[in-house]
N, CA, C and O of each residue as an XYZ file, in Angstrom:
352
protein
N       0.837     -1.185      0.000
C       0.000      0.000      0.000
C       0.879      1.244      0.000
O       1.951      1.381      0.589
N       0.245      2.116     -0.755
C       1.174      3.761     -0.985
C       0.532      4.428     -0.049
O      -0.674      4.276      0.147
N       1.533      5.510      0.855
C       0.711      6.190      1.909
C       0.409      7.819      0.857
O       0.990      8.281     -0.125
N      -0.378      8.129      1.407
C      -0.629      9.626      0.317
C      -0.221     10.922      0.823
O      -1.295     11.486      1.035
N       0.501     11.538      1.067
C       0.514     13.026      1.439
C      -0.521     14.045      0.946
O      -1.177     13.932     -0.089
N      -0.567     14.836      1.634
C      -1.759     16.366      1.196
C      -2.487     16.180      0.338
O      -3.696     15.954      0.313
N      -1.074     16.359     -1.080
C      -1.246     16.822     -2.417
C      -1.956     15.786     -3.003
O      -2.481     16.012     -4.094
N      -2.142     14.073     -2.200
C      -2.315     12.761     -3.162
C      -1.331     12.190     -4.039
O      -1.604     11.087     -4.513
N      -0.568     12.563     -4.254
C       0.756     11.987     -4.137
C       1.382     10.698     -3.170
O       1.373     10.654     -1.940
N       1.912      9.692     -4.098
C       2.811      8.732     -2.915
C       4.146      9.237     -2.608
O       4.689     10.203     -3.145
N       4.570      8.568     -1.787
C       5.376      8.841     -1.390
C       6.786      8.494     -2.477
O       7.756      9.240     -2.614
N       6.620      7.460     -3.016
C       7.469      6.682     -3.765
C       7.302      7.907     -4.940
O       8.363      8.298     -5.427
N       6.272      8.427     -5.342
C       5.979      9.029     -6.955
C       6.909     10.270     -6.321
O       7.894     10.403     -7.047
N       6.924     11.094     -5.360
C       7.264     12.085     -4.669
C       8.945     11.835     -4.877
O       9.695     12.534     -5.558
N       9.182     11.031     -4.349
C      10.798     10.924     -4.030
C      11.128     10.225     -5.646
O      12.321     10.243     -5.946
N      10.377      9.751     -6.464
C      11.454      9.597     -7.824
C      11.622     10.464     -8.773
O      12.591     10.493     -9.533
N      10.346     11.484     -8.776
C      10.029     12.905     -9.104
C      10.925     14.234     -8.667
O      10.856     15.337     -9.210
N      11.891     13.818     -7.417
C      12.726     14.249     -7.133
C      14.306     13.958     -7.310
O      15.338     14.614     -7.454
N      13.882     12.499     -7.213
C      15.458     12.318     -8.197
C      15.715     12.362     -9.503
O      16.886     12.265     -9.872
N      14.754     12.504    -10.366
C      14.318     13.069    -11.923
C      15.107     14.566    -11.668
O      16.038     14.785    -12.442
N      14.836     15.518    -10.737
C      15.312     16.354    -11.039
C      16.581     17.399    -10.449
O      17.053     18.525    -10.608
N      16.759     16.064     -9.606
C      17.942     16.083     -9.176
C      19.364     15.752    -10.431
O      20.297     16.491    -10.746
N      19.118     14.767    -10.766
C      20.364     14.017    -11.359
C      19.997     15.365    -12.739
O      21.026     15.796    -13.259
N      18.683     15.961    -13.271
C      18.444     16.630    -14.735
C      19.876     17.758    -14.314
O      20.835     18.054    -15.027
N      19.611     18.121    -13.155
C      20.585     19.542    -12.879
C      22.133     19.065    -12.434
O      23.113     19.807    -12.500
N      22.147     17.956    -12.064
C      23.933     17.534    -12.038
C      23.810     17.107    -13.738
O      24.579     18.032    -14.000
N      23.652     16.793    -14.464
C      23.895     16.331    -15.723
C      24.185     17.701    -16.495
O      25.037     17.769    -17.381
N      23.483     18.679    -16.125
C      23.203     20.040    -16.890
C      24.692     20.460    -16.268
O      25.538     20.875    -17.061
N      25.026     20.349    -14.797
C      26.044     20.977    -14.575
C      27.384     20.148    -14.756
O      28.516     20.416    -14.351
N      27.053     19.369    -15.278
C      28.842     18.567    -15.302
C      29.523     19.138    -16.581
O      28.945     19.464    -17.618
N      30.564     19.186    -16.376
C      31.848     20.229    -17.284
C      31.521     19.205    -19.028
O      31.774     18.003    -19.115
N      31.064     19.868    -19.957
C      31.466     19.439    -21.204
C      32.378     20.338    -22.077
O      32.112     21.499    -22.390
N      33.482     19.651    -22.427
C      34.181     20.435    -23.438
C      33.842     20.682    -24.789
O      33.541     19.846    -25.641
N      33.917     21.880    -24.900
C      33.523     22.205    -26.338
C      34.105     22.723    -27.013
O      34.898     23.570    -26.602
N      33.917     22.334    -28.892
C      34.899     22.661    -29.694
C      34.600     23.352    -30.506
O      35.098     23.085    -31.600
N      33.619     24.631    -30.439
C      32.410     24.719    -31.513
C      32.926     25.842    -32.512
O      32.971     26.918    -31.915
N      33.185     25.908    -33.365
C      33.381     27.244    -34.373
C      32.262     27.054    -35.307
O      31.407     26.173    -35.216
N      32.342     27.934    -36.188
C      31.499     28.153    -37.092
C      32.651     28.015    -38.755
O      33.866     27.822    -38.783
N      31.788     28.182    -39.827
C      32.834     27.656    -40.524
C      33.656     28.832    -41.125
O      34.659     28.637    -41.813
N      33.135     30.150    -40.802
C      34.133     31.020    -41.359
C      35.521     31.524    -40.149
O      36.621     32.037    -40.350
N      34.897     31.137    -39.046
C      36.420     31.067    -38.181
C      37.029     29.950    -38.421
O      38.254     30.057    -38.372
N      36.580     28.779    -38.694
C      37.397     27.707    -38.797
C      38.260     27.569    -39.844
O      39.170     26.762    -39.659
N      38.211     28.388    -41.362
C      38.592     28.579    -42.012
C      39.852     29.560    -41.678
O      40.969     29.225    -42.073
N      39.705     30.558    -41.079
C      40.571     31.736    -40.700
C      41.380     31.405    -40.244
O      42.560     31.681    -40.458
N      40.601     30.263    -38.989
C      42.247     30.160    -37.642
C      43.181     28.790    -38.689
O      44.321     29.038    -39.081
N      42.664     27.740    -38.944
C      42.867     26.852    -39.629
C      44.559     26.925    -40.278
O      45.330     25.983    -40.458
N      44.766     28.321    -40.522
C      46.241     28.498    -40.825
C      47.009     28.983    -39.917
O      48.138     28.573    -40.190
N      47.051     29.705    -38.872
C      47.234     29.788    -37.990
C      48.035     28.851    -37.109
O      47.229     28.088    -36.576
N      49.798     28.463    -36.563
C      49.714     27.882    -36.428
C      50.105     27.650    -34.967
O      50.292     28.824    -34.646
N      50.338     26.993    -33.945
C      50.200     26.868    -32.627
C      48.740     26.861    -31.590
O      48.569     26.460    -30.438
N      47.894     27.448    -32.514
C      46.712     27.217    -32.097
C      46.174     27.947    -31.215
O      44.979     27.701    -31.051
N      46.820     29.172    -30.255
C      46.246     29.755    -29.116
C      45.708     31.071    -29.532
O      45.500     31.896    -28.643
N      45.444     31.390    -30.816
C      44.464     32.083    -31.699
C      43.016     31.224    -31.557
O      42.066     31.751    -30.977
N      42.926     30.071    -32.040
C      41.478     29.200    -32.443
C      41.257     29.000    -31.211
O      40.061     28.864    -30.955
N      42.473     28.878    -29.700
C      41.680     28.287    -28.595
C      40.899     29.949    -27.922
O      39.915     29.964    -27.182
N      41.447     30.879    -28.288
C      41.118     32.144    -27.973
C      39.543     32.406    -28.067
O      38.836     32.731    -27.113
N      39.135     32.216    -29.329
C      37.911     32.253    -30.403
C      37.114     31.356    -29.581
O      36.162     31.802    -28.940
N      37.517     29.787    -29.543
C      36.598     28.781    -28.633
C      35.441     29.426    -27.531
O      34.232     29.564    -27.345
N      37.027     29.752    -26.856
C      36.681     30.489    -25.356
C      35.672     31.845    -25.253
O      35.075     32.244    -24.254
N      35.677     32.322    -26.385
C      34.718     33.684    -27.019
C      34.026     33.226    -27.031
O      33.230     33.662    -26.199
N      33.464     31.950    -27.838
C      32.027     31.586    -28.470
C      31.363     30.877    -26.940
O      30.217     31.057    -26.531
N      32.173     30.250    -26.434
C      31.593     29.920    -25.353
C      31.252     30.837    -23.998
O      30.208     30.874    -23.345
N      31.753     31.128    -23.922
C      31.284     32.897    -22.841
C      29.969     33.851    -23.426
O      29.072     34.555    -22.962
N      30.488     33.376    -24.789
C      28.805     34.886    -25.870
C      27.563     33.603    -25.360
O      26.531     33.999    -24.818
N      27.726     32.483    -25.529
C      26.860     31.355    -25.150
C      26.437     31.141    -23.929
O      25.249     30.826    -23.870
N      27.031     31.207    -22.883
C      26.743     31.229    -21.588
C      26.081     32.477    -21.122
O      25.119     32.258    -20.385
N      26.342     33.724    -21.357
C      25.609     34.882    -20.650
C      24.289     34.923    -20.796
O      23.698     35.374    -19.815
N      23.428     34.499    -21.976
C      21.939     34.370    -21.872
C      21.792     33.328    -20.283
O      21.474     33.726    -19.162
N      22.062     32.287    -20.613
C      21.724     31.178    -19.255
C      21.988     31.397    -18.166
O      21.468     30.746    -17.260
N      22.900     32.407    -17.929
C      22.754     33.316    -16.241
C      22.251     34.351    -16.324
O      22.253     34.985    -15.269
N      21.642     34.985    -17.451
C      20.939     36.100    -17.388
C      19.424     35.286    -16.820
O      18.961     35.654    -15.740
N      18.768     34.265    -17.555
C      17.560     33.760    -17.314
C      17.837     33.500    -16.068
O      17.166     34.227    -15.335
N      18.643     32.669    -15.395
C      19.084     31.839    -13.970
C      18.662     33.595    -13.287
O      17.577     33.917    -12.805
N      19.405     34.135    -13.386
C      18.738     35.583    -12.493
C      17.639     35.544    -12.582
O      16.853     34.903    -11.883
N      17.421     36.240    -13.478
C      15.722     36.612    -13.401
C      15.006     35.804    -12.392
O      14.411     36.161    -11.375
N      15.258     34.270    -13.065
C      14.187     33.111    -12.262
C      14.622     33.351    -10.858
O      13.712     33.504    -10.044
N      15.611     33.400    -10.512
C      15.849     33.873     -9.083
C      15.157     34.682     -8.682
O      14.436     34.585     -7.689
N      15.292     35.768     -9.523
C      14.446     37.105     -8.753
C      12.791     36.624     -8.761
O      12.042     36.357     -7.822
N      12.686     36.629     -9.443
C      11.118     36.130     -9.735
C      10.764     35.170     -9.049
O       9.534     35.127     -9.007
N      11.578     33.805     -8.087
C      10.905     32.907     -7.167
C      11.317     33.792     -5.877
O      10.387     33.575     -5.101
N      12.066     34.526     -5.342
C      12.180     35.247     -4.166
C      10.949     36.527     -4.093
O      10.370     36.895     -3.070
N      10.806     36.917     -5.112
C       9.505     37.938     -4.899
C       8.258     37.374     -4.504
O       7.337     37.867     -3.853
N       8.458     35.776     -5.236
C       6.765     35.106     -5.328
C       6.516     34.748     -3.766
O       5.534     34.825     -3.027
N       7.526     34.428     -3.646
C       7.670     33.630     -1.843
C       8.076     34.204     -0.907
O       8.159     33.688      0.207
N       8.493     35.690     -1.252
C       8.893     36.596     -0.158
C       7.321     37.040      0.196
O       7.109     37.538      1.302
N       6.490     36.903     -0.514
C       4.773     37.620     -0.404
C       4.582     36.608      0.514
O       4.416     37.016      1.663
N       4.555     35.466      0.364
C       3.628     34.234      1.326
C       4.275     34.394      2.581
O       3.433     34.004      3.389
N       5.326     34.757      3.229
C       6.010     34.439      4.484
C       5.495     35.490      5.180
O       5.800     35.656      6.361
C-alpha cells in the first residue's frame, strides 16, 4: 500500500520525481568540453599555427553562449524570491 501526502501523491511518486530532477541539474552541470566554431572562423584560424588564436575564439564563443543562461538563472531567481517573499 502507498501512503498519500496532502497533495495525493505517494510517497514513492514524490521521491522519484525528485530524483528526476535532481540528477536533470547535475547532468546540466557537469563540465562538457567544447569545440564549436562556425565555418568562417574555422577557415581563418585553420592556418594559424600553434593554435592559441582558435583556442582564444573557442573560449569567445563559449562565454557569448553562456551569458543568456545566467541572465535567465537571475531573473528566475528574482522572480521565485519575490513570489515567496509575499507568502512568508
Amino acid at each position: 500500500m502507498r501512503t498519500k501526502d496532502k497533495k495525493g501523491k505517494g510517497k514513492r511518486e514524490k521521491g522519484k520525481s525528485l530524483q528526476i530532477v535532481v540528477f536533470t541539474i547535475a547532468y546540466c552541470l557537469l563540465p562538457i568540453a567544447s569545440k564549436a566554431q562556425c565555418a568562417m572562423c574555422r577557415a581563418a584560424l585553420e592556418s594559424e599555427e600553434g593554435g592559441v588564436k582558435a583556442e582564444a575564439v573557442n573560449d569567445g564563443i563559449v562565454y557569448l553562449m553562456a551569458i543568456p543562461y545566467v541572465l535567465v538563472g537571475i531573473l528566475g531567481y528574482a522572480i521565485y524570491k519575490m513570489r515567496y517573499a509575499n507568502k512568508k
